[in-house]
C-alpha positions as CSV (number, residue, x, y, z in Angstrom):
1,X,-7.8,-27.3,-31.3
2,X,-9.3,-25.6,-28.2
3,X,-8.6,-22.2,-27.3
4,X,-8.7,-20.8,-23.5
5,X,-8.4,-17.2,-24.0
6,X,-11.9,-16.4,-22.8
7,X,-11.4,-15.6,-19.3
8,X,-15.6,-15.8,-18.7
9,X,-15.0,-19.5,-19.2
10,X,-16.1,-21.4,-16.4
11,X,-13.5,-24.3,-16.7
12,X,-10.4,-21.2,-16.5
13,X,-12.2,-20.2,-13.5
14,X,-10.6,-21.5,-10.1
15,X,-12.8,-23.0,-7.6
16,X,-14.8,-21.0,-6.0
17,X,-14.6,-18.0,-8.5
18,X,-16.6,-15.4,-7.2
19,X,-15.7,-11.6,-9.5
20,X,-17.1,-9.7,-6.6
21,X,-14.1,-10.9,-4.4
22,X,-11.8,-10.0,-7.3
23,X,-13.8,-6.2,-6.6
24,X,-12.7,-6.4,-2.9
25,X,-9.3,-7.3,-3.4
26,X,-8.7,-4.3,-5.5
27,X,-10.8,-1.8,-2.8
28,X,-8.5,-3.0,-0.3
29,X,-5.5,-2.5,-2.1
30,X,-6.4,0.9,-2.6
31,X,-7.3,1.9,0.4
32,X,-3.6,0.4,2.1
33,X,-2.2,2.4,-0.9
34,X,-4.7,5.4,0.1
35,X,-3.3,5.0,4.0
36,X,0.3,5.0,2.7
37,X,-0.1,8.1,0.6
38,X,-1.7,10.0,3.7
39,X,1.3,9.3,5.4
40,X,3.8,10.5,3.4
41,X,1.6,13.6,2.9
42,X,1.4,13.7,6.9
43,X,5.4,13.4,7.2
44,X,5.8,16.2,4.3
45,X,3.7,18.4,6.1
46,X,5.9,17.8,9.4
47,X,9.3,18.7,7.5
48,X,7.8,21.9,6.6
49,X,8.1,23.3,10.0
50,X,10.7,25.3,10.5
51,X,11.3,24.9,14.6
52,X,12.4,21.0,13.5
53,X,16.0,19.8,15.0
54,X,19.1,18.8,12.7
55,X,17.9,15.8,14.2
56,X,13.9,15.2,14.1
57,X,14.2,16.7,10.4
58,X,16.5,13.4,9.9
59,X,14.3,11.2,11.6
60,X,11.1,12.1,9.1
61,X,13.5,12.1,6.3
62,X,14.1,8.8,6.8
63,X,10.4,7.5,7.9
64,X,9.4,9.6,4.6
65,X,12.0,7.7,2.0
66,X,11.0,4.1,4.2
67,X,7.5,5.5,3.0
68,X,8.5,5.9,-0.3
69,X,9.8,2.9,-0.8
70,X,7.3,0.4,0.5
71,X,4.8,2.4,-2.0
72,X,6.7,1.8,-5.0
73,X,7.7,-2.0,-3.7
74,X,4.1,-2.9,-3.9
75,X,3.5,-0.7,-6.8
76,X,5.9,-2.8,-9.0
77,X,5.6,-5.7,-7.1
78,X,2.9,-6.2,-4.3
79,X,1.5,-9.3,-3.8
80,X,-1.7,-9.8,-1.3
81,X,1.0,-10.3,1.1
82,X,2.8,-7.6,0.9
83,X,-0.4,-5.5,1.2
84,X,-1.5,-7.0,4.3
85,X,2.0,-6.2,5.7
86,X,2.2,-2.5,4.9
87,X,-1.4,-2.2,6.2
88,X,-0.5,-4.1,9.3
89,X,2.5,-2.0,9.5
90,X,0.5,1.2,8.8
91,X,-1.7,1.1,11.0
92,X,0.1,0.5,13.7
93,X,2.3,4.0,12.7
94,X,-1.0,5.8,12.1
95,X,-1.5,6.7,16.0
96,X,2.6,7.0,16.6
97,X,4.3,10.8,16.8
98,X,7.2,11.0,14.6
């Protein structure tokens, strides 16, 4: 009986197999996670002041919990897709004022 647990096999491989691109996947995916992160931090940093309105305050609130969700949606579950979205969506929000 043949066994296919060695993963350096080249018939497992798919077509076009190429480990470096595995490499650049996962940079990627850290960096989105990376851009996430820093804006979380950024929103924290915003509630901290103390001139904020009942009303901005509620505003990053929100933005900061949206934050904290998307990370841990593609933390548990992220597919390339979902990446790409929260990058596309981050970096639009990077240059916005909250």
């Amino acid at each position: 009986m043949i066994h296919y647990d060695d993963t350096q096999d080249v018939s497992m491989r798919p077509r076009g197999y190429n480990p470096a691109d595995q490499d650049t996947v996962i940079a990627r995916h850290l960096q989105i996670k990376a851009t996430m992160e820093r804006h979380k931090d950024a929103l924290l940093d915003k509630l901290q002041d103390p001139t904020l309105t009942p009303e901005e305050r509620s505003r990053i609130e929100a933005a900061k919990n949206e934050v904290r969700q998307d990370i841990s949606a593609i933390r548990v579950w992220g597919s390339t897709e979902d990446y790409e979205r929260m990058r596309r969506k981050y970096d639009r929000t990077k240059h916005r004022q909250f």
